[in-house]
Backbone as CSV, one residue per row, in Angstrom:
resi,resn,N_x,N_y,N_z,CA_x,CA_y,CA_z,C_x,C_y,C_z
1,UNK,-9.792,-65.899,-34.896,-9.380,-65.725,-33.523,-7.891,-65.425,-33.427
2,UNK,-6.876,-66.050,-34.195,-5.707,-65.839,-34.392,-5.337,-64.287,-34.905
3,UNK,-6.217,-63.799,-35.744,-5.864,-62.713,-36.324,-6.437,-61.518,-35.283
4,UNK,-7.292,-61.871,-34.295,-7.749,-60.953,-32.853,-6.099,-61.083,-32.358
5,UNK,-5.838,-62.127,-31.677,-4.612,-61.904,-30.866,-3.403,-61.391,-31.655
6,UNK,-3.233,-61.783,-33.024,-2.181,-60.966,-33.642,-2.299,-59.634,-33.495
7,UNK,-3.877,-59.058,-33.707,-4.081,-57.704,-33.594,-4.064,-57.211,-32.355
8,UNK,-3.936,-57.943,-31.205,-4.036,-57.321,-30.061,-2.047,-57.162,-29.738
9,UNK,-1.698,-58.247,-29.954,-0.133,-58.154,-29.888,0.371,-57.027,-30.210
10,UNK,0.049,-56.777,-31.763,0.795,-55.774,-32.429,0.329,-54.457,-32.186
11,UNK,-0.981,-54.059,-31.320,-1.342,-52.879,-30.567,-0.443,-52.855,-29.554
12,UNK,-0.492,-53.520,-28.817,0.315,-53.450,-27.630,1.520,-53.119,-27.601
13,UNK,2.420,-53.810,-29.041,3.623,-53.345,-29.156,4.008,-52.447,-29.358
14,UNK,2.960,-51.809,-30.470,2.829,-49.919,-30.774,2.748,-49.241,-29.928
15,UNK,1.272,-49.378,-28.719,1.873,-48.450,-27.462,2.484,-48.329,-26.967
16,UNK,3.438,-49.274,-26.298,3.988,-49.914,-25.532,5.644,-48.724,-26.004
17,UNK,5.675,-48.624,-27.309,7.020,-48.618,-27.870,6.687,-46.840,-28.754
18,UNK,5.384,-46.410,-28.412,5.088,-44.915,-28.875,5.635,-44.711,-27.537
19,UNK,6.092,-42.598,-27.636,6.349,-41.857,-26.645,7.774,-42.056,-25.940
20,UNK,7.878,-41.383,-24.714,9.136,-41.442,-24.323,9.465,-42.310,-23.440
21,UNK,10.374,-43.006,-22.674,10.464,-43.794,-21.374,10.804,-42.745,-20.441
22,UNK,10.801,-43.248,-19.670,10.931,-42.544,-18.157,12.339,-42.264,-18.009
23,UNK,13.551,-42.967,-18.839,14.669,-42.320,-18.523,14.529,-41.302,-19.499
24,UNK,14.043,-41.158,-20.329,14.438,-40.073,-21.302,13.635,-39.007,-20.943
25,UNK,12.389,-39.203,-20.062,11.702,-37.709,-19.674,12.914,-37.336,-18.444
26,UNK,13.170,-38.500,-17.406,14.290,-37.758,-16.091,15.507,-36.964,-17.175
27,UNK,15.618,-37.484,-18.299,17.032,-37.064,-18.970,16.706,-35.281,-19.442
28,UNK,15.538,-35.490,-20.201,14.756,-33.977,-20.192,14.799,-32.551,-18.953
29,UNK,14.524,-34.074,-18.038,13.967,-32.290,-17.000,15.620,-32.138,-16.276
30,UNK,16.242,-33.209,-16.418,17.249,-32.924,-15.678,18.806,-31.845,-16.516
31,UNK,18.112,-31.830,-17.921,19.059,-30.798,-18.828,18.200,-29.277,-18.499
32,UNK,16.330,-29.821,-18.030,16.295,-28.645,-18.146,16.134,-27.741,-16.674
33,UNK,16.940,-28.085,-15.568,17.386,-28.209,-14.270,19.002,-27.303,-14.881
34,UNK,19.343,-27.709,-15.899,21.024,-27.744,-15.779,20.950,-26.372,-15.872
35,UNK,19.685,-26.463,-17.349,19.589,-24.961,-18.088,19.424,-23.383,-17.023
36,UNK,18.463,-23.973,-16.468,17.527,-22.981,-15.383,18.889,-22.820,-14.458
37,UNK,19.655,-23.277,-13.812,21.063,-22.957,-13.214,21.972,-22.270,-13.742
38,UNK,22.236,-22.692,-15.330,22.971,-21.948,-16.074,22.772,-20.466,-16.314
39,UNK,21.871,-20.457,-16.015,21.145,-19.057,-16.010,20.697,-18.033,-15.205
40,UNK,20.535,-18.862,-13.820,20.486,-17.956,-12.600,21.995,-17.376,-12.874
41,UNK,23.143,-18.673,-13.132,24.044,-18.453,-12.583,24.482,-17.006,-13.629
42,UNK,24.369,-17.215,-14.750,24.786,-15.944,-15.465,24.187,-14.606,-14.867
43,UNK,23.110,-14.592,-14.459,22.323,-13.808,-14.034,23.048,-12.501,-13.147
44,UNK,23.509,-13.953,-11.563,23.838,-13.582,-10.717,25.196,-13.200,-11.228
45,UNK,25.945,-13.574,-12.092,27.321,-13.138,-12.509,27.272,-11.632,-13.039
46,UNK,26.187,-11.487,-13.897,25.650,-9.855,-14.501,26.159,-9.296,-13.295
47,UNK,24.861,-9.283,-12.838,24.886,-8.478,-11.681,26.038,-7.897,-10.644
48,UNK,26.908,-9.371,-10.210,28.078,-8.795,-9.647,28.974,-8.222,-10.478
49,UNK,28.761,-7.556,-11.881,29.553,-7.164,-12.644,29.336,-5.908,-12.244
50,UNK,27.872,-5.671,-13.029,27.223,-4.372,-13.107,27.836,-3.667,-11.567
51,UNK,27.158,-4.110,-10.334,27.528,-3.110,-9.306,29.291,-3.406,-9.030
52,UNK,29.886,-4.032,-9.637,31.731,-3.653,-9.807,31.701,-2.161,-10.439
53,UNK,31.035,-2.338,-11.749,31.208,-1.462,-12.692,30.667,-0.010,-11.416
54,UNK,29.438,-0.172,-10.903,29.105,1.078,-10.213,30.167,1.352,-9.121
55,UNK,30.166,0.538,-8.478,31.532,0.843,-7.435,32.590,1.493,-7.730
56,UNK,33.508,1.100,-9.218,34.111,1.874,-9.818,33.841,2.930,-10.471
57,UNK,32.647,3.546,-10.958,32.164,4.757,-11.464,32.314,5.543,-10.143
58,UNK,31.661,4.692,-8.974,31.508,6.066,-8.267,32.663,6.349,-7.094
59,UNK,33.849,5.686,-7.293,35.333,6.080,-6.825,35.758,6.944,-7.874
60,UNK,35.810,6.599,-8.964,36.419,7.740,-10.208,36.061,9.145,-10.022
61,UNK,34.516,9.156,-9.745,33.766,10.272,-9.475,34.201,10.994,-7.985
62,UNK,34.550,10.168,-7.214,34.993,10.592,-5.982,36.575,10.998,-6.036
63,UNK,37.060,10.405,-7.080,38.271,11.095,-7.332,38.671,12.622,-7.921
64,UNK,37.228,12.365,-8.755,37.253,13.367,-9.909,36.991,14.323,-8.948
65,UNK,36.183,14.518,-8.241,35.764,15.702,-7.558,36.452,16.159,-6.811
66,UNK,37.354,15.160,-5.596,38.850,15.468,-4.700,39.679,16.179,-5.867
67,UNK,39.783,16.009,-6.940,41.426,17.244,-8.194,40.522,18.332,-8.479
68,UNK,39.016,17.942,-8.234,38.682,19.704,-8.935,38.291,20.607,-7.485
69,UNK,38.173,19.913,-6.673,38.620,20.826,-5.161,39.628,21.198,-4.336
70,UNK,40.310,20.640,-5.170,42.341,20.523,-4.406,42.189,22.516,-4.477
71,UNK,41.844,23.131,-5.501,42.471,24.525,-5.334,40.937,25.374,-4.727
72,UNK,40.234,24.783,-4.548,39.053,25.915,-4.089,39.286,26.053,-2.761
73,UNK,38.423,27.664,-2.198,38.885,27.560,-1.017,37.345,27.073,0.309
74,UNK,37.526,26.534,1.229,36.215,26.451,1.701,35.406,27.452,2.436
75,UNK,34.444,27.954,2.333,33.437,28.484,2.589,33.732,28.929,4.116
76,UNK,34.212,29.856,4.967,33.932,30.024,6.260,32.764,29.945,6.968
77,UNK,31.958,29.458,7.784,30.656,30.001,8.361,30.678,31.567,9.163
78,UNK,29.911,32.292,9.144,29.495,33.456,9.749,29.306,33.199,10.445
């Protein structure tokens, strides 16, 4: 009978003490909260790069085209 309750003890302690606790799963989702932010945030950082980068392509281009029309002459209408 002694060796039932020893065996029931020392189950209990094994489950009890397998797997994670509850701070360490909140500790989990909350790095992987940090992650998923870290990443919109890069995301959204791309992006306001990329259309910098277009904004500036297409002033250059608007420049470029104002020096190669400085000497043409314009078209009269009939």
């Amino acid at each position: 009978m002694i060796k039932k309750y020893i065996f029931v003890l020392f189950t209990l302690l094994i489950l009890s003490s397998c797997g994670k606790s509850k701070e360490e799963i909140e500790l989990e989702k909350a790095k992987i909260e940090l992650e998923k932010t870290k990443l919109e945030l890069a995301e959204k950082t791309k992006k306001e790069e990329e259309n910098k980068v277009k904004e500036q392509k297409a002033e250059l281009n608007k420049i470029h085209e104002q020096k190669v029309n400085v000497g043409k002459r314009k078209k009269l209408p009939n």
